[in-house]
N, C-alpha and C positions, 0 to 999 in steps of 0.2 A: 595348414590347419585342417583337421577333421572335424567332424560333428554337421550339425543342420545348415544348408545352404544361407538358412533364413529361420527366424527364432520370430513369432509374433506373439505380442501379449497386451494384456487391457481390457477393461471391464467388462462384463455382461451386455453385447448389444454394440459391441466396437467394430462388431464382424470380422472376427477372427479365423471364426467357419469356411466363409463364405470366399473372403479375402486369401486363407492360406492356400485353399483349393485353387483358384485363379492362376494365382501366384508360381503352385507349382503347374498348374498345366504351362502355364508361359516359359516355364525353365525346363521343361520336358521330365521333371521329375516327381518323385513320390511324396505325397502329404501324409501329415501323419499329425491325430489329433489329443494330446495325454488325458483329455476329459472322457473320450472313447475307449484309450486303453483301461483306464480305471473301472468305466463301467462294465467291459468286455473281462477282465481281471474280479471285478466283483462279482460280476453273473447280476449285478441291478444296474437300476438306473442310480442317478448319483441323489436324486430326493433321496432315493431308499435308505444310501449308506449313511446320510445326515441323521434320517429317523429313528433310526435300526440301533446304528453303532456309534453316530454320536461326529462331532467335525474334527477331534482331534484323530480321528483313525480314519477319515477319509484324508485329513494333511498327509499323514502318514503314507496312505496310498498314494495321494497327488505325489510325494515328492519319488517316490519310487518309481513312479511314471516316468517322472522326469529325465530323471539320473538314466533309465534305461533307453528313453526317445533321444536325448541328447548325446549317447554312447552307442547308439547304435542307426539311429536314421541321419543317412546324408543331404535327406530331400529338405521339403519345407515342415516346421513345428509350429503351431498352436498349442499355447499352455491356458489353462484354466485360468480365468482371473482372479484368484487370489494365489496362485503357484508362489508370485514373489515376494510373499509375506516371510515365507522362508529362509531365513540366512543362506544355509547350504546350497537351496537354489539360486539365488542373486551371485553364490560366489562360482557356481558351477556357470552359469550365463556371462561373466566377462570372458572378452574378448573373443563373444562371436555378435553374428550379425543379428543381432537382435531389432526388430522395431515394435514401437509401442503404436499400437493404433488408439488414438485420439476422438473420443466422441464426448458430446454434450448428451446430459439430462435428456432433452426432447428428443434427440436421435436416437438415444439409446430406447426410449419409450416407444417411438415410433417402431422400432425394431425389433424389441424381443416383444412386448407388452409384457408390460413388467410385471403383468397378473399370472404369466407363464409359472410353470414349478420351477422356483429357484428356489432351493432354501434357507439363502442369506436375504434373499428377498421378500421374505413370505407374507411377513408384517409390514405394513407401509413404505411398500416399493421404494415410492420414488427419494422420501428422504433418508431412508435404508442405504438408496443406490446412492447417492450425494453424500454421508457418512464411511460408506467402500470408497469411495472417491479421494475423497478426504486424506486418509487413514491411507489407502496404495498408491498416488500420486507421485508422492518421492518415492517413491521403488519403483514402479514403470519407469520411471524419469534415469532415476540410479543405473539400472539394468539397459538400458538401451542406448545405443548405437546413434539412430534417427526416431523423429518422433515424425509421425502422419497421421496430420488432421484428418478426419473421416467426413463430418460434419459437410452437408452439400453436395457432397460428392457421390459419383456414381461407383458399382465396386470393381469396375475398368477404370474409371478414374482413380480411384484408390489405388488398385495394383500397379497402374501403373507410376503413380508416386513413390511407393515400396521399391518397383525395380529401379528407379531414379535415384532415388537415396540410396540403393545399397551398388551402385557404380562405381565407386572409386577406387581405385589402381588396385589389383590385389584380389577384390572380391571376386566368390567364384560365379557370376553369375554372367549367365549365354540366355539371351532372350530368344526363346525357337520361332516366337513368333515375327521374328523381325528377318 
């Protein structure tokens, strides 16, 4: 199978960043993030293109991101959390290794502060973020592979739950660090 060694996806604040980085330094390969490409693709930040031109032309852009990250990078992906609201995208995502990184409310709070520019978040964060939740839960869940609690944990602890879950006969994955 081609495509990304590793596919992470989940909320705002599930350290997707932070975790896919890791992740690939431990595999000795390249990360790559479709919220960066979009904005590197738009010449904005992603507030802007919500502002500007509205969510359904940033979807738009997300999934074009997508389709070109997952066609073209072999390393580690991070997708934007809501990428998998998208059919096309949840149907391009089977049968790779996707994992759903798992946080709660209060980590997630802890982590972005939910007062940051998001702009699905802009109004009343945190029941905002508990409504995204809601609403992408079965599609993280649908789309992935393994799911990894985050909650507690350190993002060494994390990654290396990721590399644990994605172990099994078959997967392309070489831990350089070991």
């Amino acid at each position: 199978m081609t495509g990304p060694v590793a596919v992470l996806v989940g909320p705002p604040g599930a350290g997707k960043s932070t975790i896919g980085a890791l992740l690939a330094e431990r595999l000795g390969t390249g990360y790559r993030d479709t919220d960066a490409d979009i904005e590197r693709t738009a010449g904005k930040p992603i507030p802007e293109i919500f502002l500007e031109e509205g969510e359904p032309h940033f979807r738009e852009l997300e999934r074009q991101a997508v389709r070109a990250a997952v066609a073209e990078h072999p390393g580690v992906l991070s997708l934007g959390g809501g990428a998998v609201m998208d059919p096309d995208t949840r149907e391009l995502l089977k049968g790779l290794p996707v994992v759903f990184l798992d946080v709660d409310l209060a980590d997630a709070v802890r982590r972005v502060a939910l007062d940051a520019p998001r702009p699905l978040l802009a109004v009343n964060p945190r029941k905002r973020w508990r409504e995204l939740m809601e609403a992408r839960r079965p599609l993280y869940t649908e789309v992935a592979r393994v799911v990894v609690a985050t909650g507690g944990r350190s993002p060494a602890e994390v990654t290396d739950a990721v590399l644990d879950s994605l172990r099994p006969p078959g997967a392309r994955i070489h831990d350089t660090s070991q």
